[in-house]
TORKELO-648877 format. One line per 8 residues: number of its first residue (from 1); their letters; for each residue x, y, z of C-alpha. Coordinates in Angstrom, 2 decimals. Example, Ala and Ser with C-alpha at 12.3 -4.5 7.8 and 13.67 -1.06 7.14 Angstrom:
<pts>
1) as) 12.30/-4.50/7.80 ~ 13.67/-1.06/7.14
</pts>
This chain:
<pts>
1) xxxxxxxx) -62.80/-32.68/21.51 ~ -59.41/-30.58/22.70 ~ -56.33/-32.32/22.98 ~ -53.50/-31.98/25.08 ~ -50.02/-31.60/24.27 ~ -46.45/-30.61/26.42 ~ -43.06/-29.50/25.61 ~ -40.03/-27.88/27.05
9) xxxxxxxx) -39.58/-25.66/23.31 ~ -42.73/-24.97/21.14 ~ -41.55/-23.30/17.43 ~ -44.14/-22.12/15.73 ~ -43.15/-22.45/11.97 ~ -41.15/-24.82/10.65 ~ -39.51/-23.12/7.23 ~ -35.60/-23.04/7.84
17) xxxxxxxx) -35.74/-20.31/10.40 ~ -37.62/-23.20/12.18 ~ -36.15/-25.99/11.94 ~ -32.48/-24.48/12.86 ~ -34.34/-23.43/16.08 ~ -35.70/-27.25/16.58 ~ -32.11/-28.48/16.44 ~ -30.36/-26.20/18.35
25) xxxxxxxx) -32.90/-26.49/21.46 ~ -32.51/-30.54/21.39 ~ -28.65/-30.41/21.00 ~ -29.10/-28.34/24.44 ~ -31.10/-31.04/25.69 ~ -34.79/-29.68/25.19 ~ -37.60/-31.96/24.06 ~ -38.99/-29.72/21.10
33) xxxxxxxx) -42.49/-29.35/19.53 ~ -42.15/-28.44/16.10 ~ -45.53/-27.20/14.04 ~ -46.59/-25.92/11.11 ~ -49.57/-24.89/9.75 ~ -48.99/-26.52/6.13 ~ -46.27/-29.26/6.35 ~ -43.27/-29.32/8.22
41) xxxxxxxx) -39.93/-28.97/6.58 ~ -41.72/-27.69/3.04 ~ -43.14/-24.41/4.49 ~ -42.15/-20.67/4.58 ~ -39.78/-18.42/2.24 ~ -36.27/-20.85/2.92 ~ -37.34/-23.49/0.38 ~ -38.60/-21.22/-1.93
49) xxxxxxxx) -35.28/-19.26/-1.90 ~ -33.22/-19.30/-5.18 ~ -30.69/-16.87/-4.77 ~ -28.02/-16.46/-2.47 ~ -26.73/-16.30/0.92 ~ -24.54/-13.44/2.33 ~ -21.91/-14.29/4.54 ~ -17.93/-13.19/5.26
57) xxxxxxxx) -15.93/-16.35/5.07 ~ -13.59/-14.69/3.01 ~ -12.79/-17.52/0.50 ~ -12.48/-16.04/-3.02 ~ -11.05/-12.53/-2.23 ~ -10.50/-11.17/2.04 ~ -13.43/-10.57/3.61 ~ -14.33/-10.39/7.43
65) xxxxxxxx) -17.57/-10.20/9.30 ~ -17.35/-6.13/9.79 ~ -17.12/-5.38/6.42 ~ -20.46/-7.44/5.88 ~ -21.55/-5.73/8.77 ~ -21.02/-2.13/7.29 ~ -22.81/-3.33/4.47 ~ -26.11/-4.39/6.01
73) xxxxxxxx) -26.13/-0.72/8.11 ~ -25.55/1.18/4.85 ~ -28.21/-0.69/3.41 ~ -30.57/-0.23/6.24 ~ -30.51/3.69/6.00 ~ -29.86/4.81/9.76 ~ -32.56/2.03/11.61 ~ -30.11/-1.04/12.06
81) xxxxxxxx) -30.52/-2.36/14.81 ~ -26.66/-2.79/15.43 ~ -26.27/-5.62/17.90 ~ -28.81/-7.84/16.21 ~ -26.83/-7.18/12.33 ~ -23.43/-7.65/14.64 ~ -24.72/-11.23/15.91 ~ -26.23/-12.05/12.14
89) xxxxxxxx) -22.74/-10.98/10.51 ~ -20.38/-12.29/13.07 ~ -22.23/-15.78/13.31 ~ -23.24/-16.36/9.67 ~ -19.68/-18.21/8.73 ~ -19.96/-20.58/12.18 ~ -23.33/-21.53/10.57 ~ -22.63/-21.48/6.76
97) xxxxxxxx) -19.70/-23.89/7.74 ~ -21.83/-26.07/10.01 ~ -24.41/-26.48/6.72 ~ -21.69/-27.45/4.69 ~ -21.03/-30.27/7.18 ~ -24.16/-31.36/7.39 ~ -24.08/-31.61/3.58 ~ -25.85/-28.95/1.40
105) xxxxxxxx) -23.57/-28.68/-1.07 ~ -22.83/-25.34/-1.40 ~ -20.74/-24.60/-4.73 ~ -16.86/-24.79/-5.08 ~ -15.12/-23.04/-7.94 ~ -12.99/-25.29/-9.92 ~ -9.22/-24.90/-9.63 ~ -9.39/-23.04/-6.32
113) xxxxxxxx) -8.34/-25.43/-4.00 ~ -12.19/-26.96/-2.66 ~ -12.60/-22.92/-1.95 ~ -16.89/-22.10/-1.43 ~ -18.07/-20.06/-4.24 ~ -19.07/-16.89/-3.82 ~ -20.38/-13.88/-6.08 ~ -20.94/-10.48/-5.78
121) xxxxxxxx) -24.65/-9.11/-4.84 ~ -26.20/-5.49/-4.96 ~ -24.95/-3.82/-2.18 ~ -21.87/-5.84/-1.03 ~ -18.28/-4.21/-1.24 ~ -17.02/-7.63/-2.55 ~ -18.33/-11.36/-3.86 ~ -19.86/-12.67/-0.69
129) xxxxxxxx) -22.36/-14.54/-1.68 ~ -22.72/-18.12/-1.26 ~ -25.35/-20.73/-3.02 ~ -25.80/-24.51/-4.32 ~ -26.91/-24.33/-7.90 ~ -29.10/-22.18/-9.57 ~ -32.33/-22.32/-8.64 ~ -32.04/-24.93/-6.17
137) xxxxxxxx) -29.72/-22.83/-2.55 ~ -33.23/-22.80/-0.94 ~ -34.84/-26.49/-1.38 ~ -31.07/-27.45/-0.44 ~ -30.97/-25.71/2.56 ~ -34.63/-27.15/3.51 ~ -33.36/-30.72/2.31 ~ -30.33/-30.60/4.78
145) xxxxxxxx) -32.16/-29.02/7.55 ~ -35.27/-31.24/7.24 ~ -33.16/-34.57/7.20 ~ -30.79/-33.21/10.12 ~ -34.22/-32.66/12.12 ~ -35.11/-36.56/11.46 ~ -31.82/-37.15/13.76 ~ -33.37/-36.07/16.98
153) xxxxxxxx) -35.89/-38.02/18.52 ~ -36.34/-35.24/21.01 ~ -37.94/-33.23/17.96 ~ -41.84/-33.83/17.21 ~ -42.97/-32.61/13.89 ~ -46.68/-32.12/13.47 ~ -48.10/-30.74/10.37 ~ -51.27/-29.02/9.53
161) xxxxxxxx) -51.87/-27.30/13.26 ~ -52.42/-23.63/13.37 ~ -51.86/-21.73/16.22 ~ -54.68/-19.41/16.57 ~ -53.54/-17.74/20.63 ~ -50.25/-17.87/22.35 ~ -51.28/-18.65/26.28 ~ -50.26/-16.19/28.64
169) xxxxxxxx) -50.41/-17.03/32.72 ~ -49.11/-13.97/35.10 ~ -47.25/-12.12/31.98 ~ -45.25/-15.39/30.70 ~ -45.84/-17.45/27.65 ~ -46.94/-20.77/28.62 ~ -48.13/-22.28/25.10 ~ -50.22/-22.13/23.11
177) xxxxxxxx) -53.97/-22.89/21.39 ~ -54.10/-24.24/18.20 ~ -56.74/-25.68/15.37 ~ -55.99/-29.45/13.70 ~ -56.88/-28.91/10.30 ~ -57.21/-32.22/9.35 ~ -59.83/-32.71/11.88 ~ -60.98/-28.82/13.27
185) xxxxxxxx) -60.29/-29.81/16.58 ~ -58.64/-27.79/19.19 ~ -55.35/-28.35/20.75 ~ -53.53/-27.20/23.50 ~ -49.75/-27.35/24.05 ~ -47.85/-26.44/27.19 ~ -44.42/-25.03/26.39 ~ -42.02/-23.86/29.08
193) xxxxxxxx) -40.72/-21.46/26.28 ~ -42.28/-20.84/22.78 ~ -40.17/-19.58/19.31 ~ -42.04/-17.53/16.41 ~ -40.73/-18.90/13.44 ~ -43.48/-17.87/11.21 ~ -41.86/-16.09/8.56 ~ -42.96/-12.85/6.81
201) xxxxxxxx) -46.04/-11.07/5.90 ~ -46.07/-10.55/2.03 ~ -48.52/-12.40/1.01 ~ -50.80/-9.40/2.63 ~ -49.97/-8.23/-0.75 ~ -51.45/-8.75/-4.30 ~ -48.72/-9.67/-6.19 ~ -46.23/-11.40/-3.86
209) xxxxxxxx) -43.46/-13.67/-4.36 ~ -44.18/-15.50/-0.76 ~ -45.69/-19.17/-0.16 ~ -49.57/-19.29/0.53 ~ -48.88/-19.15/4.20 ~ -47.03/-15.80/4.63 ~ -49.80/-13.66/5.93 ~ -48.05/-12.82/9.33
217) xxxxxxxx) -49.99/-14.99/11.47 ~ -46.52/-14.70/13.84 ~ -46.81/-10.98/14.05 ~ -50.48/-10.84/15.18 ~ -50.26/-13.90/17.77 ~ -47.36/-12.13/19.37 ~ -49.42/-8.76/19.47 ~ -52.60/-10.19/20.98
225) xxxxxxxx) -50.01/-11.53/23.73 ~ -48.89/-7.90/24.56 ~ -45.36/-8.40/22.82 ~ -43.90/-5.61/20.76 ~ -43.25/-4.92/16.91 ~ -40.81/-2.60/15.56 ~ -40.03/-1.41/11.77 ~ -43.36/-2.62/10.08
233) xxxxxxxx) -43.99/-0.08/7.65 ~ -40.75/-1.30/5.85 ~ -41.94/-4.29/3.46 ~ -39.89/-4.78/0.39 ~ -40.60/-5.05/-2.68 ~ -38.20/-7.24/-5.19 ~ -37.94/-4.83/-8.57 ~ -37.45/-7.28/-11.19
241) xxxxxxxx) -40.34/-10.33/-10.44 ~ -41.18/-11.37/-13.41 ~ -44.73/-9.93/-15.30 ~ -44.76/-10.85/-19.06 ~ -44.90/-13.26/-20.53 ~ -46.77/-16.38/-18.44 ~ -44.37/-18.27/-16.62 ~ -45.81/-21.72/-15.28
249) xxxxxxxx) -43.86/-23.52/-12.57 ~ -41.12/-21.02/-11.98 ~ -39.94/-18.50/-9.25 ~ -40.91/-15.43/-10.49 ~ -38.03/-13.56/-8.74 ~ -35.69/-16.12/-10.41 ~ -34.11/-13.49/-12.42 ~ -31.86/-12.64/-9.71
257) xxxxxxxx) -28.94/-15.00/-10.40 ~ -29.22/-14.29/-14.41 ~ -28.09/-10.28/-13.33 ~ -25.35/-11.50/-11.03 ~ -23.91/-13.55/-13.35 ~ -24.84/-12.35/-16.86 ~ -25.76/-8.72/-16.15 ~ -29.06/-8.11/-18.25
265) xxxxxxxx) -29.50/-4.97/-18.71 ~ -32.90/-2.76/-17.30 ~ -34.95/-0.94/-20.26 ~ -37.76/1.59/-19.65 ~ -40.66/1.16/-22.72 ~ -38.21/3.26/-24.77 ~ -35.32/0.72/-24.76 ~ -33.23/3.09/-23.06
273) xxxxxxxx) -31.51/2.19/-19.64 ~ -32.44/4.35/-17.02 ~ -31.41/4.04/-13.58 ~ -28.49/6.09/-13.99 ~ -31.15/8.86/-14.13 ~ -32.06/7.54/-10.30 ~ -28.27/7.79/-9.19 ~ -27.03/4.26/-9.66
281) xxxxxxxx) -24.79/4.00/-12.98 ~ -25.06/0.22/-13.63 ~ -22.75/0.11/-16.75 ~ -23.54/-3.59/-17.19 ~ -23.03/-5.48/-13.62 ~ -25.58/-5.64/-10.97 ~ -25.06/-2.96/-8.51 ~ -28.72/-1.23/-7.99
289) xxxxxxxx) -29.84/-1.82/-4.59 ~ -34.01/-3.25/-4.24 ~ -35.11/-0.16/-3.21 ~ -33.85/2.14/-5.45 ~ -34.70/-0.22/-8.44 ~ -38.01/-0.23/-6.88 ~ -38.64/3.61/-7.30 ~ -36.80/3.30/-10.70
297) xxxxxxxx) -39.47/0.68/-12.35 ~ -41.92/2.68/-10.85 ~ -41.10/6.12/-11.47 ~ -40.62/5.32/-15.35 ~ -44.00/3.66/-15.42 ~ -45.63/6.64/-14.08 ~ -44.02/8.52/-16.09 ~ -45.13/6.62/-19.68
305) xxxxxxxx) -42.13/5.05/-19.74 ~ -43.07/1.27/-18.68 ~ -43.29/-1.96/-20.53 ~ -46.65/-2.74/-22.18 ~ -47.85/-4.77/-19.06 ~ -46.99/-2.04/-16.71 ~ -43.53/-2.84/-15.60 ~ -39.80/-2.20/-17.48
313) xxxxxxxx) -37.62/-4.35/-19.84 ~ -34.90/-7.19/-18.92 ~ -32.62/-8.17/-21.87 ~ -29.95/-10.61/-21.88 ~ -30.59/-10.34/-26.17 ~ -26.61/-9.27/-26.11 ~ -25.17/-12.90/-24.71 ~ -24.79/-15.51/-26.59
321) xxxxxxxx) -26.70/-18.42/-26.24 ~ -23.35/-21.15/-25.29 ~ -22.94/-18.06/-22.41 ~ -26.13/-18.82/-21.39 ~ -26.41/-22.57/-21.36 ~ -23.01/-22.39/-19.80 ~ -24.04/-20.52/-16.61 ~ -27.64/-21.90/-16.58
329) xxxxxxxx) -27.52/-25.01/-18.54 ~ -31.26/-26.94/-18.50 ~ -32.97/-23.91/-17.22 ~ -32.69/-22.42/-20.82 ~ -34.73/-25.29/-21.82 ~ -37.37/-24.79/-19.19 ~ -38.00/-21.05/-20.09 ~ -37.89/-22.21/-23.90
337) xxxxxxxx) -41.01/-24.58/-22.89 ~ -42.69/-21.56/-21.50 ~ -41.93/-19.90/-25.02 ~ -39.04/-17.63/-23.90 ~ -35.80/-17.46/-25.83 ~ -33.57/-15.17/-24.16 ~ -31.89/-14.53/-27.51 ~ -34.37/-12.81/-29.08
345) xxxxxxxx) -36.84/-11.34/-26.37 ~ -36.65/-9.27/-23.10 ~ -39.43/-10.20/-20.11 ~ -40.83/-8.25/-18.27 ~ -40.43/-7.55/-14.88 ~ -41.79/-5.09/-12.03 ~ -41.39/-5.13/-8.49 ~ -43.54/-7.68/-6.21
353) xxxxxxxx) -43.91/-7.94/-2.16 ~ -40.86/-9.30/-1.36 ~ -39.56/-9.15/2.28 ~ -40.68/-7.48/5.47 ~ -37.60/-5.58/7.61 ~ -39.48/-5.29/10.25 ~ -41.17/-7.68/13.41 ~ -41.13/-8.68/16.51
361) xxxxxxxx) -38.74/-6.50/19.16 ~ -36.20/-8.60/20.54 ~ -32.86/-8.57/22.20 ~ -29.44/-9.79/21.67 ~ -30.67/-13.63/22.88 ~ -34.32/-12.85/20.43 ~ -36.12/-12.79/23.76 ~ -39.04/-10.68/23.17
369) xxxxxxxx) -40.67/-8.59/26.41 ~ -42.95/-11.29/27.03 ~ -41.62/-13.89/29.11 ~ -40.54/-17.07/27.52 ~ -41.31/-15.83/23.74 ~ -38.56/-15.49/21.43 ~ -38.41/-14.54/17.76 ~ -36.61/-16.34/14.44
377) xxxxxxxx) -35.73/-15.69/11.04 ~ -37.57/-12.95/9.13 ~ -40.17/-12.77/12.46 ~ -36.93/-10.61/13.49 ~ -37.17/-7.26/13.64 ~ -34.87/-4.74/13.47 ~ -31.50/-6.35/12.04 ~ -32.25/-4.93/8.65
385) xxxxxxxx) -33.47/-1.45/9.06 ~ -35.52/0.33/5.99 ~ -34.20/-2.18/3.18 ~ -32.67/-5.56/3.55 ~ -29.16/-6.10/2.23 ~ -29.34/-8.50/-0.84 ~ -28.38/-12.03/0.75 ~ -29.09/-11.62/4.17
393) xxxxxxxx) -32.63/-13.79/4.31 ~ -30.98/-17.20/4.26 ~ -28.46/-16.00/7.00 ~ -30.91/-14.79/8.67 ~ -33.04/-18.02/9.00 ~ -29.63/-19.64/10.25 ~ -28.61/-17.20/12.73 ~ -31.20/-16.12/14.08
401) xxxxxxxx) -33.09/-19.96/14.27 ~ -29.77/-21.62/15.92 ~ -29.68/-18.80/18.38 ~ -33.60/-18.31/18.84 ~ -33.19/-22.19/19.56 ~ -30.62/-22.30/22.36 ~ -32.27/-19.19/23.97 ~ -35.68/-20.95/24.25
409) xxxxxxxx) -33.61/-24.25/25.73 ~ -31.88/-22.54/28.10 ~ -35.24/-19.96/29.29 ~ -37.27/-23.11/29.40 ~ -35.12/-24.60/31.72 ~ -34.60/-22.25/33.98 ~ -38.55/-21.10/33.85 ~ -38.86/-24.91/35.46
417) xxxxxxxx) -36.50/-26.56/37.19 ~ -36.52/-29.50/38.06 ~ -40.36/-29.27/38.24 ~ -42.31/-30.86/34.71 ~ -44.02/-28.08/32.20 ~ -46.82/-26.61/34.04 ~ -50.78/-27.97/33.09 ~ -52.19/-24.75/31.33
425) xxxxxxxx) -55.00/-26.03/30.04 ~ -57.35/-23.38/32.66 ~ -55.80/-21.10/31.17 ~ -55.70/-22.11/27.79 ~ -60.02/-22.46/27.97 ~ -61.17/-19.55/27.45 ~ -59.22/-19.34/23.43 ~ -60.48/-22.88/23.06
433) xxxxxxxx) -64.24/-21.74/24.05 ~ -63.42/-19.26/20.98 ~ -62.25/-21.48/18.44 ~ -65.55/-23.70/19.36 ~ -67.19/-20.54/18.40 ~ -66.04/-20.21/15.09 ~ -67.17/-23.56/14.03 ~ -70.41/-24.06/11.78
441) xxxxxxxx) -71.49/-20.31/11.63 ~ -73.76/-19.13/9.10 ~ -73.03/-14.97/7.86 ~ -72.77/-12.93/5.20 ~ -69.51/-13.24/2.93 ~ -66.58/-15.32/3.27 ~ -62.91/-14.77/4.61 ~ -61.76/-16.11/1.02
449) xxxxxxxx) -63.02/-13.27/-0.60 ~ -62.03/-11.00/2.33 ~ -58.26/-11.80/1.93 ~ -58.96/-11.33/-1.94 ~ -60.45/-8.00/-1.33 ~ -56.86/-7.25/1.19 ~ -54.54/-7.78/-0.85 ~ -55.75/-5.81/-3.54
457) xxxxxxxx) -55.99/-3.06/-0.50 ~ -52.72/-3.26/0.44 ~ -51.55/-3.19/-3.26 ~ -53.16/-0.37/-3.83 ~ -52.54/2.22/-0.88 ~ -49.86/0.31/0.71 ~ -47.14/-0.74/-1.77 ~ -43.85/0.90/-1.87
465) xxxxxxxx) -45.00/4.23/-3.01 ~ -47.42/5.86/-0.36 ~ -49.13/8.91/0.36 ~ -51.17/10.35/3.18 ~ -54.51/9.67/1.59 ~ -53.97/5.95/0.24 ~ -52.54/5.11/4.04 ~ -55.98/6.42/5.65
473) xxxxxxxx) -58.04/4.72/2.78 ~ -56.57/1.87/3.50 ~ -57.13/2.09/7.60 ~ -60.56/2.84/6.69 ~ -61.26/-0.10/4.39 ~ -58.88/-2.70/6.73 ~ -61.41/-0.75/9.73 ~ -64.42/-2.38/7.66
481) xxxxxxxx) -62.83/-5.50/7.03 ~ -62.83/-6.50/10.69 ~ -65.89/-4.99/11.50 ~ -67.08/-7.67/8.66 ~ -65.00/-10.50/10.25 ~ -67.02/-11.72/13.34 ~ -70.57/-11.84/10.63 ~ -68.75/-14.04/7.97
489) xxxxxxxx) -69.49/-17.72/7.11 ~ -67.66/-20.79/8.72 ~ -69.99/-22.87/7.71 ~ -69.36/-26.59/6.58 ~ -67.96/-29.91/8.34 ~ -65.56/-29.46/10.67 ~ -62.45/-31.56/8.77 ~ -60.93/-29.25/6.36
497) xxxxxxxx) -63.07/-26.69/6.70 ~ -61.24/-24.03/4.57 ~ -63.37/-21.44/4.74 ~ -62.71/-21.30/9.11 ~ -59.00/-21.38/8.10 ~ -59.35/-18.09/5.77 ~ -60.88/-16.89/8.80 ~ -58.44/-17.02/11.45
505) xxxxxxxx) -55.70/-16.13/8.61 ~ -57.77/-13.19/7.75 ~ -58.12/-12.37/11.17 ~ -54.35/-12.21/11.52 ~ -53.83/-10.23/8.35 ~ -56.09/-7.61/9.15 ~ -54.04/-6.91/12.60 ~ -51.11/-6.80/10.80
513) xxxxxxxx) -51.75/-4.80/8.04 ~ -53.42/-2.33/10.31 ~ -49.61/-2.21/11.85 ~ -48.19/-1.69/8.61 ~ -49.88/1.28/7.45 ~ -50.33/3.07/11.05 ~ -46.62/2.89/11.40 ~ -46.41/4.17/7.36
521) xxxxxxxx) -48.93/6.46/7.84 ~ -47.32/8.15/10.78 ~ -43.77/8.00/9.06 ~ -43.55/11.10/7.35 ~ -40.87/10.76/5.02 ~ -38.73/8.47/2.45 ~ -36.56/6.00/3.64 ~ -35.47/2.45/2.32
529) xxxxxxxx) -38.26/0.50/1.80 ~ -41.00/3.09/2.96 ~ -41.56/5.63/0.48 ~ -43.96/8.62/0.76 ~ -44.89/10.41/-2.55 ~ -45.85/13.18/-0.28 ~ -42.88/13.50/2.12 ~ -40.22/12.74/-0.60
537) xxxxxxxx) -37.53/13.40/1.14 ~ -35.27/11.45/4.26 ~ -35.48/13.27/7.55 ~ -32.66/13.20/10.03 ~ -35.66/13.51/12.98 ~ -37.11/10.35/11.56 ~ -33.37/8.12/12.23 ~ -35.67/6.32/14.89
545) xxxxxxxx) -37.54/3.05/14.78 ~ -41.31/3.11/15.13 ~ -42.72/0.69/18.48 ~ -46.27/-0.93/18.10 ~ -48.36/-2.47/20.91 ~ -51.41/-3.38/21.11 ~ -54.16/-1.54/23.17 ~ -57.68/-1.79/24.94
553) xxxxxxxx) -58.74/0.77/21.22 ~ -56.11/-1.51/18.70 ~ -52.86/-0.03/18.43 ~ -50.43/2.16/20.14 ~ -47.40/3.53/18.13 ~ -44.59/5.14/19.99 ~ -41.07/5.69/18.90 ~ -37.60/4.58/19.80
561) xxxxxxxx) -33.87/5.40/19.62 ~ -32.24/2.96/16.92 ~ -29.63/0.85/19.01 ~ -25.77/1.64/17.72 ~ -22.95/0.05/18.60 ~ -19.63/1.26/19.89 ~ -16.91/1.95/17.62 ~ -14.57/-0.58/19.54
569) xxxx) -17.59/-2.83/18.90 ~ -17.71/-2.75/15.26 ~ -14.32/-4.00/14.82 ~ -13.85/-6.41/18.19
</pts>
C-alpha cells in the first residue's frame, strides 16, 4: 500500500541543519514536512557535536565578520567558494544571537559583564569560538532547535521515512518517494520545493566519527535527479580521534576542547613532539590546522614513528590534576571509569573521517540547478574549499538551514500560486514500482556485509593519503560492488526489514563514493584535505573546483572557476 502525502517545503534530514530550515520556511508562512530517516530532532552530526562554533561577534577581544571570513579562505587553500563563506561569516552572529534567545545557553565568562565566551581554535586569528559546556554545544543546540520546532504547528515531523528518489516533472523537483520503515511501505510526498538536509558522507569510511546515518544518501538522491556536486574528493579527516585505550560511551573526537583549553601536547612513538618538523611550531597551544595534523600523525607512523596501535601520543601528564577538574570537572571521572588517568598516561589518537567540504552546487539563496531543490548544512558545497576551518560546522548548520529554509518558502510559493501543490503521484509511480521491487528478494550476499566490505575500501585507497593506484583499485572494487547490488538478498517481512534498508543505503554509498574518488583520482595534486602521495605537491593549474553530474555511463567530471569576490566585497 503507497501513501500519499503534500507540502509546500519538504526537508529531507532533520539534524540541526534541518530543523533551522523547518523553522525558517513556517515563520515565512510555509506548511513544512520535516523527515528523517532515524528520528527527528536526534539525527545527523549537530547533536553529536562537542566542540565549538565559529562566529565574529566580537565579545572578548574585536572581531568582525571579514576577519572570520579571511580565515575560512586561508583555510580552504584557493577553492572557497567566496559568496557562500561571505553569507556563512556575515550571518553567523544574526543566528548565534537568535540561539541565545531561544535559550541554548551558550557560556558567559564570569566578571565580563554577561559577555558570550569565546576561545581560540586552530586556524582563527583570535578567540572566536563559541560553545555551552564541554561536551554538551551540540545536544544543546539540538535541544533548543528541537523544542523551538514543537512551536509551529505548520511543521510535521515524521520519523523513520527514507527517501529513496527525489520526483522530477519537466526538470523541477516536485517531491519525493520514500520507504516507512516501520512498516516497508511506500510513500509519496508532493512538495512545491524540497531542502537536502542530509548531512555528510563519513560514515563511507571505516573509522568515522559520524552517526550511523551519514552515508550521503543526500548527495546520491540529488545526483540521480540531474543536480550537481562540487569539491567531493575533499573529506576530512579529524587527527586526534581517539584509538587506545577503549573508550565506551564517549565522543571519540572529544579531545578537541582538552587542546584548546589545556594544550596537550602531540608525541610521535619516540616521545618527541613533532609537528614542528611539518611547519607548524605548536610550542604548547593549539594552533595545527586538521589537515596538516593529518599528514603529521600519518607521516610519523609511516615512518616507525607511531604509537603502538598505529597512531601518535596525547599527553596532558604535565597539568595538574585541580587544572584538570577545574576546566573539565565530572568528565575526569568518566574517563577514570574507562581506566584513564590523565595524570599518568597519554591516549592515543589518529585521525578518523571527519567532515566532507564538498556537496551539492548551489548559489547564494542554496538553490541548486534543479528547480525547486535547495541544499543545507554540510550537504553545502563549496563554502569550505579543501579543508574546513575549525568551528565552522555548527555555523554552518545555522546559516545555511535558516537561509536554505526561507529560499524553499519563498520558491514554493511562487512555483504555485495561488493554485494547491500539484498531485505527482503519476509521476512519482514508476520509483514506487521500484521500491515494490526490492521487497522479499532472494540473492546472493547481503548489503550489510557490502557496506562492511566499503568502508574498509574507502579506508584503504581513499583516506587522506592517496595515490593513483589505490584511487583505481578502489573504482574497480566500488565497480563490483554495484554490479553485486541488484543480486543481493532483501529477503524477510516487510516491517523492519533491515537488510532492504542496507540496501538502498548501500545503493547510495556506492554512487557517492564513486564521486569521491573519480574527482580524487582526477585531482592530481595536494591540497587541503586531498592528498596525493604521488603528486605531492599544490598546483596553481589545479586553483579550480571539480563539477560532477551524472550521465547515461555514471559520471561526468568537468571543472570550474572557483567563485571570488570583489575586494570592495570583502570588506562591505
Amino acid at each position: 500500500m503507497a501513501h500519499y502525502l503534500e507540502t509546500e517545503v519538504l526537508i529531507i534530514g532533520a539534524g540541526g541543519a534541518g530543523m533551522y530550515a523547518a523553522i525558517a520556511a513556517a515563520e515565512a508562512g510555509s506548511s513544512v514536512l520535516l523527515l528523517d530517516k532515524s528520528v527527528v530532532g536526534r539525527s545527523g552530526a549537530t547533536i553529536m557535536a562537542q566542540m565549538t562554533v565559529a562566529v565574529a561577534i566580537g565579545e572578548e577581544e574585536p572581531d568582525h565578520w571579514r576577519h572570520h571570513l579571511a580565515d575560512t579562505i586561508a583555510s580552504g587553500r584557493g577553492l572557497v567558494d567566496e559568496p557562500l563563506a561571505k553569507i556563512l561569516c556575515q550571518s553567523a552572529p544574526d543566528r548565534i544571537r537568535q540561539m541565545d534567545g531561544w535559550g541554548v545557553g551558550w557560556a558567559r565568562s564570569p566578571g565580563s559583564g554577561n559577555h558570550i565566551t569565546q576561545a581560540h581554535a586552530p586556524g582563527h586569528d583570535r578567540k572566536r569560538c563559541v560553545y555551552v559546556d564541554f561536551l554538551n554545544t551540540g545536544p544543546a543546540s539540538s535541544r533548543t532547535l528541537r523544542n523551538k520546532v514543537r512551536q509551529y504547528d505548520g511543521i510535521r515531523r515524521i520519523s523513520d521515512l527514507m527517501v529513496t528518489d527525489l520526483v522530477i516533472r519537466d526538470g523541477r523537483a516536485l517531491g519525493a518517494v520514500a520507504m516507512h520503515l516501520e512498516s516497508g511501505e511506500g510513500v509519496t510526498i508532493t512538495a512545491g520545493a524540497t531542502v537536502i538536509a542530509t548531512g555528510g558522507l563519513t560514515g563511507l569510511y571505516q573509522r568515522n566519527s559520524a552517526s550511523a546515518n551519514m552515508g550521503g544518501d543526500g548527495f546520491a538522491l540529488a545526483l540521480r535527479a540531474g543536480a550537481a556536486l562540487i569539491d567531493m574528493e575533499f573529506v576530512q579527516f579529524f587527527p586526534i580521534g581517539h584509538l587506545a585505550p577503549r573508550l565506551i560511551g564517549m565522543d571519540p573526537i572529544m579531545w578537541d576542547p582538552f587542546r584548546y583549553k589545556l594544550g596537550g601536547v602531540l608525541l610521535n612513538g619516540e616521545g618527541e613532539e613533532f609537528t614542528q618538523n611539518y611547519g607548524t611550531v605548536e610550542d604548547g597551544k593549539y594552533v595545527v590546522t586538521r589537515d596538516t595534523a593529518t599528514y603529521a600523525i600519518f607521516k610519523e607512523v609511516e615512518a616507525g614513528r607511531g604509537s603502538p596501535h598505529g597512531g601518535a601520543w596525547l599527553s596532558f601528564e604535565h597539568i595538574a590534576e585541580a587544572d584538570l577538574r577545574a576546566a573539565f570537572g565530572p568528565v575526569i571521572d568518566r574517563l577514570a571509569d574507562n581506566g584513564i588517568d590523565l595524570t599518568k598516561m597519554a591516549i592515543e589518537v589518529s585521525p578518523i573521517a571527519h567532515y566532507h567540504m564538498g556537496g551539492l552546487r548551489v548559489d547564494e539563496t542554496l538553490a541548486t540547478n534543479v528547480p525547486g531543490l535547495f541544499a543545507a548544512g554540510e550537504a553545502v558545497g563549496g563554502a569550505n574549499g579543501a579543508n574546513r576551518l575549525s568551528g565552522n560546522a555548527i555555523t554552518e548548520a545555522f546559516v545555511f538551514g535558516e537561509l536554505a529554509g526561507r529560499s524553499a518558502a519563498v520558491a514554493s510559493a511562487a512555483a504555485s500560486g495561488p493554485e494547491p501543490v500539484p498531485d505527482i503521484r503519476a509521476a512519482a509511480q514508476a520509483h514506487l514500482n521500484f521500491l515494490s521491487e526490492t521487497a522479499g528478494r532472494t540473492g546472493e550476499g547481503n548489503a550489510t556485509e557490502g557496506i562492511i566490505e566499503l568502508q574498509a575500501l574507502m579506508q584503504r585507497d581513499v583516506g587522506p593519503f592517496r595515490t593513483k593506484e589505490g584511487l583505481e583499485r578502489a573504482l574497480d572494487g566500488i565497480a563490483a560492488l554495484a554490479g553485486r547490488l541488484p543480486h543481493m538478498s532483501t529477503d524477510g517481512p516487510l516491517a523492519f526489514n533491515q537488510q532492504r534498508a542496507d540496501w538502498f543505503a548501500l545503493r547510495n554509498m556506492v554512487e557517492v563514493a564513486r564521486a569521491i574518488a573519480t574527482a580524487a583520482l582526477a585531482r592530481e595534486e595536494s591540497r587541503g584535505a586531498h592528498q596525493r602521495e604521488d603528486f605531492p605537491g599544490l598546483e596553481a593549474a589545479w586553483s579550480r573546483t571539480q563539477v560532477i553530474r551524472r550521465s547515461d555511463d555514471g559520471i561526468a567530471l568537468s571543472c570550474s572557476e572557483v567563485r571570488h569576490l570583489a575586494p570592495s566585497e570583502l570588506t562591505s
